[in-house]
C-alpha positions as CSV (number, residue, x, y, z in Angstrom):
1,X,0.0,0.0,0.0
2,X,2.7,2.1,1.0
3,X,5.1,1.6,-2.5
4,X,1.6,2.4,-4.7
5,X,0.8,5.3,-2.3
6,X,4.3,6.9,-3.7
7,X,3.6,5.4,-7.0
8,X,0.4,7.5,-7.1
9,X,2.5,10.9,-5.7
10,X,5.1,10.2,-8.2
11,X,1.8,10.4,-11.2
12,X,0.6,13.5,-9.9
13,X,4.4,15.0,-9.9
14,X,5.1,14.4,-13.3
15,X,1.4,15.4,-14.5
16,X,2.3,18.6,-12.7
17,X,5.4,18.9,-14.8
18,X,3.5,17.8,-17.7
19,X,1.0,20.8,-17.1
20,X,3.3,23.3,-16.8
21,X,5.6,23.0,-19.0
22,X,2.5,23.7,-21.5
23,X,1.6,26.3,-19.9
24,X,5.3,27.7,-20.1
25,X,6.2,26.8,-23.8
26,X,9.5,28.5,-23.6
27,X,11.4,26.7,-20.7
28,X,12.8,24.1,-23.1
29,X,14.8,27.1,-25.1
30,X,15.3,28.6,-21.4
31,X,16.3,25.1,-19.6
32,X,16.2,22.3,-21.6
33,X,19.2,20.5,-21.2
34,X,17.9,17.5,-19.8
35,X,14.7,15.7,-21.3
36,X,12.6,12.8,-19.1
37,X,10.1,10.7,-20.2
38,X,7.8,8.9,-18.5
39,X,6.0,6.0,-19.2
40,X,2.6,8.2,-19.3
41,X,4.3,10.0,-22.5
42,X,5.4,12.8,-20.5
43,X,8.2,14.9,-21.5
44,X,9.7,16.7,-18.6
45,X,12.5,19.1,-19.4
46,X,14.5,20.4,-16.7
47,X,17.9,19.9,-15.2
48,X,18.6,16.1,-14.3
49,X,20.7,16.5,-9.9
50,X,21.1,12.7,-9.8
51,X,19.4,9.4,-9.8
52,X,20.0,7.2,-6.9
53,X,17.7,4.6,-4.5
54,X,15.3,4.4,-7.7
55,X,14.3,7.8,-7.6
56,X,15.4,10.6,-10.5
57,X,15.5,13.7,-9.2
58,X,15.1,16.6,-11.3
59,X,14.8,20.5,-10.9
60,X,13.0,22.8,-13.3
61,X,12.2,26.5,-14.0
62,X,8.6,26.0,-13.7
63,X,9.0,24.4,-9.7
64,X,10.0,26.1,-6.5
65,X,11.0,22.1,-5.8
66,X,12.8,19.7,-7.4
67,X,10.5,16.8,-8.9
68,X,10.9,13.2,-7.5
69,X,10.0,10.7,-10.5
70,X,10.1,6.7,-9.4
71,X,13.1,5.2,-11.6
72,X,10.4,2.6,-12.7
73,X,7.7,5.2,-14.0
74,X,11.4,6.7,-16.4
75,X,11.4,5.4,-20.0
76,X,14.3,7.8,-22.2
77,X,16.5,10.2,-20.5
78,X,18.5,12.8,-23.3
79,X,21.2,15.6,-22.5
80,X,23.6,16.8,-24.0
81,X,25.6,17.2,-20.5
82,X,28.5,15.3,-19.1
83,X,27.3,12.3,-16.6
84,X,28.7,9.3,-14.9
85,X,26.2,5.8,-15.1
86,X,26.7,3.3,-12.6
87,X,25.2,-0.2,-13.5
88,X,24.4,-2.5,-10.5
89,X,27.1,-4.9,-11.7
90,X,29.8,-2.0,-11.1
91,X,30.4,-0.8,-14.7
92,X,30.9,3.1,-14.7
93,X,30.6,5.0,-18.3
94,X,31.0,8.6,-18.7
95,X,29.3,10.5,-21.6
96,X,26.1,12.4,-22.7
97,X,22.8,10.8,-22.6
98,X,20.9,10.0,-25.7
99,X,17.3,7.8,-27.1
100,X,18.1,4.1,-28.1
101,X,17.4,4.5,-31.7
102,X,15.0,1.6,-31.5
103,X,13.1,3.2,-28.9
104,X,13.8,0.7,-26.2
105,X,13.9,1.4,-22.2
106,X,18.0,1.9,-23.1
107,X,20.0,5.1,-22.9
108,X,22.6,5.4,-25.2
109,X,26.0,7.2,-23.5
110,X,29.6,6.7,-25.1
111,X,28.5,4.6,-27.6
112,X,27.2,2.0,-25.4
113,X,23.4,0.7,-24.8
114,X,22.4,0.5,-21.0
115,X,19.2,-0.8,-20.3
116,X,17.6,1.5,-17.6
117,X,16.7,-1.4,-15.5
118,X,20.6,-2.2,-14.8
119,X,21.1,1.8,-13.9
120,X,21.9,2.0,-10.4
121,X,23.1,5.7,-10.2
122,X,23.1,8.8,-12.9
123,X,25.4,11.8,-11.8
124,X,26.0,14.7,-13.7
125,X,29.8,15.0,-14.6
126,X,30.6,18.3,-14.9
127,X,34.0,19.2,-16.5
128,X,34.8,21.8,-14.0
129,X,36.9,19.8,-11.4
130,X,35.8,21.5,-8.4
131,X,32.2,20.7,-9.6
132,X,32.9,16.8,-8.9
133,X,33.0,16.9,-5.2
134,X,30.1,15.5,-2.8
135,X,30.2,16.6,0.7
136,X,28.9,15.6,4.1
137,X,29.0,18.0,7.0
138,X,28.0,16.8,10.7
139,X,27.6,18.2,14.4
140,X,26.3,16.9,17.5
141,X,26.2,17.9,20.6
142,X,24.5,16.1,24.1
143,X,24.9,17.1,27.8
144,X,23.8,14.7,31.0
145,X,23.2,17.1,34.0
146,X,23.3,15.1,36.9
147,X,27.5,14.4,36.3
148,X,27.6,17.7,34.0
149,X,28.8,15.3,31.3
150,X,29.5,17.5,28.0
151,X,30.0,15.7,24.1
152,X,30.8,17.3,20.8
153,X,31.7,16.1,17.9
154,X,31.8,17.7,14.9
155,X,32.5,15.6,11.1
156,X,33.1,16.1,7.5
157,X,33.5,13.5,4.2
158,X,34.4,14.7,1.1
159,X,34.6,12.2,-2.0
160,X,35.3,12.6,-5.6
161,X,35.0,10.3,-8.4
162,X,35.2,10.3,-12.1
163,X,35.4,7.0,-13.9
164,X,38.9,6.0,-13.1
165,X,39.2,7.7,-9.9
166,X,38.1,7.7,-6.5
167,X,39.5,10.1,-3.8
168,X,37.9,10.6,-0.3
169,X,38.6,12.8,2.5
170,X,37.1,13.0,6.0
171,X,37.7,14.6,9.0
172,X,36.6,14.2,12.9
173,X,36.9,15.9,16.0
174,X,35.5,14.7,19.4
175,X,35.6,16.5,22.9
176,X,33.9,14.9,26.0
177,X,33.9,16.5,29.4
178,X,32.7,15.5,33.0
179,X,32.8,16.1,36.5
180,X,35.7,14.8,38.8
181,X,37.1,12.9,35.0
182,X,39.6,14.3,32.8
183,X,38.4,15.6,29.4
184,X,38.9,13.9,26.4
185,X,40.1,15.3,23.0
186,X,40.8,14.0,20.2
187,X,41.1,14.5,15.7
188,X,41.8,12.7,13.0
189,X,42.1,13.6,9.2
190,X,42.4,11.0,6.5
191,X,42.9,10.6,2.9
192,X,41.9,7.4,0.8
193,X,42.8,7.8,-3.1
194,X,42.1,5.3,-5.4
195,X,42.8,4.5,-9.3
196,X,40.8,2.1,-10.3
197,X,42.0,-1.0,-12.4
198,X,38.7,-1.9,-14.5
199,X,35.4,-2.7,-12.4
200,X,37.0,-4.9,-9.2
201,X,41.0,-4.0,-9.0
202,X,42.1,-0.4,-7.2
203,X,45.7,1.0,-6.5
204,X,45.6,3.4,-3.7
205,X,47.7,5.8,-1.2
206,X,46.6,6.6,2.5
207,X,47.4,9.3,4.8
208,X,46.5,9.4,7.8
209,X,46.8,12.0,11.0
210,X,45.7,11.7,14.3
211,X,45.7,13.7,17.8
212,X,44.8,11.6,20.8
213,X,44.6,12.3,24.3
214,X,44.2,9.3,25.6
215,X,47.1,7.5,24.1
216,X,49.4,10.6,24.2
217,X,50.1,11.5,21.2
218,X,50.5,15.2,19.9
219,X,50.1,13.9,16.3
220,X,50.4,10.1,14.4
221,X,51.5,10.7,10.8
222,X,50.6,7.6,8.4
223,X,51.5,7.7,4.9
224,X,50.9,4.5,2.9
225,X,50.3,3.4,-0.6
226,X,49.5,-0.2,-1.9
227,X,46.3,-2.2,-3.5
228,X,43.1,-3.9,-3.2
229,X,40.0,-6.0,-4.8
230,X,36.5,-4.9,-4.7
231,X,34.9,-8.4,-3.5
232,X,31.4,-7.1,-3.7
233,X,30.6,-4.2,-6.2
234,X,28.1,-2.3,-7.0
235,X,26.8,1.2,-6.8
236,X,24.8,0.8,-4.3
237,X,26.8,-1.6,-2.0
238,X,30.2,-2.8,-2.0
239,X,32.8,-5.0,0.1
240,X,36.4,-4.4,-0.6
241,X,40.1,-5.8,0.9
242,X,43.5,-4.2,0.4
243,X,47.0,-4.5,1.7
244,X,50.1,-2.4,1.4
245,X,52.9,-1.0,3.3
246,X,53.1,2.7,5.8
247,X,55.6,4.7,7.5
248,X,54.4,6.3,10.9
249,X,55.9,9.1,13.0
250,X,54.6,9.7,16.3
251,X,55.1,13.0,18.3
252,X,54.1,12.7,22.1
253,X,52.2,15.5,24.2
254,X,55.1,14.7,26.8
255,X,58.2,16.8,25.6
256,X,60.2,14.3,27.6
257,X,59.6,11.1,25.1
258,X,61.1,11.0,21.8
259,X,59.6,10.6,18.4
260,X,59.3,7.3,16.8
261,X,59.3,6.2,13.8
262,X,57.7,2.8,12.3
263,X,57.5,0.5,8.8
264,X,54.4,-0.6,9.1
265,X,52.3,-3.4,6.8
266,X,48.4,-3.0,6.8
267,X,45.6,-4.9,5.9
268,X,42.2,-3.5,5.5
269,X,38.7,-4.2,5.0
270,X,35.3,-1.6,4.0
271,X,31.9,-2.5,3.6
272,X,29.3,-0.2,2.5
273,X,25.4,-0.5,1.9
274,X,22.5,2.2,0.7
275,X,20.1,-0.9,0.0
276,X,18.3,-0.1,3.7
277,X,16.8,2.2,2.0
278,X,16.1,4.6,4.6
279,X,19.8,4.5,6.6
280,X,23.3,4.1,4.8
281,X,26.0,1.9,6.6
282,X,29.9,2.1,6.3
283,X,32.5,0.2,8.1
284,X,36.3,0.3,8.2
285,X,38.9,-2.2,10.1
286,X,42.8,-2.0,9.3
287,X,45.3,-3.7,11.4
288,X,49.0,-1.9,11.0
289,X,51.6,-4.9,12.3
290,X,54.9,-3.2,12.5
291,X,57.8,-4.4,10.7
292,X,60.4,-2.5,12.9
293,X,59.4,-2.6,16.6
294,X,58.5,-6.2,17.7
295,X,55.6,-7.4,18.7
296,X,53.9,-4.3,18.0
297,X,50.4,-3.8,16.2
298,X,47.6,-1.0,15.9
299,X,44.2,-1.5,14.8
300,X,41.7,1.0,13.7
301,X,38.0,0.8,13.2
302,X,35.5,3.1,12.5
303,X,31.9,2.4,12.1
304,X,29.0,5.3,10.7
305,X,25.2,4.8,10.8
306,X,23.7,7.5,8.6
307,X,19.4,7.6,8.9
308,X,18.6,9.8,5.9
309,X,15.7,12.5,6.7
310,X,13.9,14.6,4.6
311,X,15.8,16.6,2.1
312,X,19.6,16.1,2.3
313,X,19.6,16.0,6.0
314,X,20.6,12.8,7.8
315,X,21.6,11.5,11.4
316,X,24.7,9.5,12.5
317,X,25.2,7.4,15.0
318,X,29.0,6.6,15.0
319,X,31.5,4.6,16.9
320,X,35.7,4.7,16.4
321,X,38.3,3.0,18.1
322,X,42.2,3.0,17.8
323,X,43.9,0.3,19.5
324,X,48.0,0.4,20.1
325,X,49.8,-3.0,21.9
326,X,52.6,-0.1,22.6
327,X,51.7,3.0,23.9
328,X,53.6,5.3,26.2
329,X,53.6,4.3,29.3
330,X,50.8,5.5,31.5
331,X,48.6,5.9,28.3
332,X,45.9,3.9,27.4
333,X,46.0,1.4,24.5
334,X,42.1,2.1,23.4
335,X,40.7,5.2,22.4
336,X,37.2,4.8,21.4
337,X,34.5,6.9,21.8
338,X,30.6,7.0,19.9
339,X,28.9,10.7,18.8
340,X,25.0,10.9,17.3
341,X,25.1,13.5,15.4
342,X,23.1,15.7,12.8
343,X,23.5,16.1,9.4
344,X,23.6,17.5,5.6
345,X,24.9,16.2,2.3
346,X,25.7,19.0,-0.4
């Protein structure tokens, strides 16, 4: 009942569209870029912000709000703009969109035939660079009176992508506070860049930089570069595993301990999902072994619950934790932590 109930809404959307853009003959000269058409014979002509989750989302001149069409209820797209199609099988194409000259449920972009039912994402692909980037910013705050217990965190991811590259950068900062406990401070700032080798093999570099409290440290520099295999791909969801090999420096809060340097192997793992629908999931577990200080190991994990709300607003709930066999001594060998957090995706 629910799934006809936004069938139904998605009708009366595009007969909307339908009856304005009648009523305003000249928006196609004004707009029209992008052309939709629906399986009612529509022809919507506006300006085509993505398709994602089986929804098409498209803004036009004649609408204060951008029109939500049900990928199901789409039969041609055309424009004469840059985009990047994702099929669900992980192939990524770049080109403009164009009919299937038989005038099947196909779009036609850089010379290839996708039919729209193995279309898992459409993003435009502008060729400004700066016009590439998607970006996440977060905040949260919470406060327990009773032991004047104070949290704050604050977060940011940044990806691009194009069809051979994937780069993406995030950023965290987390303060706690409470009565008769020390406080707790802590950032990290990470890069993950990734050429990708066809539709399952990547090579990548990593940095890495991280101020902890806890463990002592004033900053953790980690700069590696090595490779990995998407297990499971697709846009929507995907399951990779890589390896390679780091160098760490580690400056201490105390003046009195010296730097130290470390060759490091890692081994990572990352799982991501969109196909709950109405929350996204992502995952993260590398374990650093060191090659130059024995018996030495660190592990870091990082997992982020996103619930998406209305609009492009979402809420996290987050948990981290960085684990060291060797820290300083009188420092902890955990620091983890959790923030909830709100949201919104630009």
């Amino acid at each position: 009942m629910k799934r006809c109930g936004r069938r139904s809404m998605s009708y009366v959307r595009t007969g909307v569209a339908a009856f304005a853009l009648a009523i305003f003959g000249s928006a196609e000269v004004a707009y029209g870029q992008d052309v939709v058409t629906t399986k009612s014979g529509d022809r919507l002509v506006g300006e085509i912000k993505r398709v994602e989750k089986d929804v098409l989302t498209l803004e036009t001149p004649y609408s204060d709000v951008d029109f939500k069409i049900e990928w199901e209820d789409v039969t041609s797209l055309e424009s004469k703009r840059q985009f990047i199609v994702e099929t669900f099988d992980g192939r990524r194409l770049t080109g403009s969109l164009s009919l299937d000259p038989d005038k099947k449920p196909v779009v036609q972009i850089a010379g290839t035939g996708v039919p729209l039912a193995e279309i898992a994402v459409v993003q435009p692909f502008e060729r400004a660079f700066w016009s590439r980037w998607d970006t996440a910013l977060d905040f949260g705050y919470s406060m327990t009176r009773t032991i004047s217990a104070k949290q704050l965190s604050l977060g940011t991811n940044t990806s691009y992508r194009d069809e051979r590259y994937v780069d993406v950068i995030f950023a965290n900062i987390f303060n706690s506070s409470q009565d008769n406990a020390p406080d707790t401070k802590r950032w990290d700032l990470g890069n993950d860049f990734r050429r990708l080798l066809g539709n399952r093999w990547y090579a990548n570099t990593t940095q890495d930089f991280l101020n902890s409290e806890e463990q002592g440290l004033d900053l953790r520099t980690t700069i590696g570069g090595g490779g990995g295999r998407y297990l499971l791909r697709s846009s929507s969801q995907y399951l990779s595993a890589g390896a390679g090999l780091a160098w760490t420096n580690e400056h201490y809060t105390d003046p009195l301990l010296p730097n130290k340097d470390s060759a490091e192997a890692y081994f990572g793992s990352e799982f991501m999902t969109e196909k709950l629908k109405i929350t996204d999931l992502i995952t993260r577990l590398t374990y650093y072994p060191s090659l130059t200080i024995d018996d030495r190991y660190r592990l870091a994990y990082r997992f982020d619950l996103d619930f998406n709300l209305p609009g492009d607003w979402y809420f996290r709930f987050g948990l981290f934790d960085n684990y060291d066999s060797q820290p300083p001594e009188g420092f902890s060998k955990n620091d983890y932590g959790w923030s909830n957090s709100f949201g919104f995706k630009f």
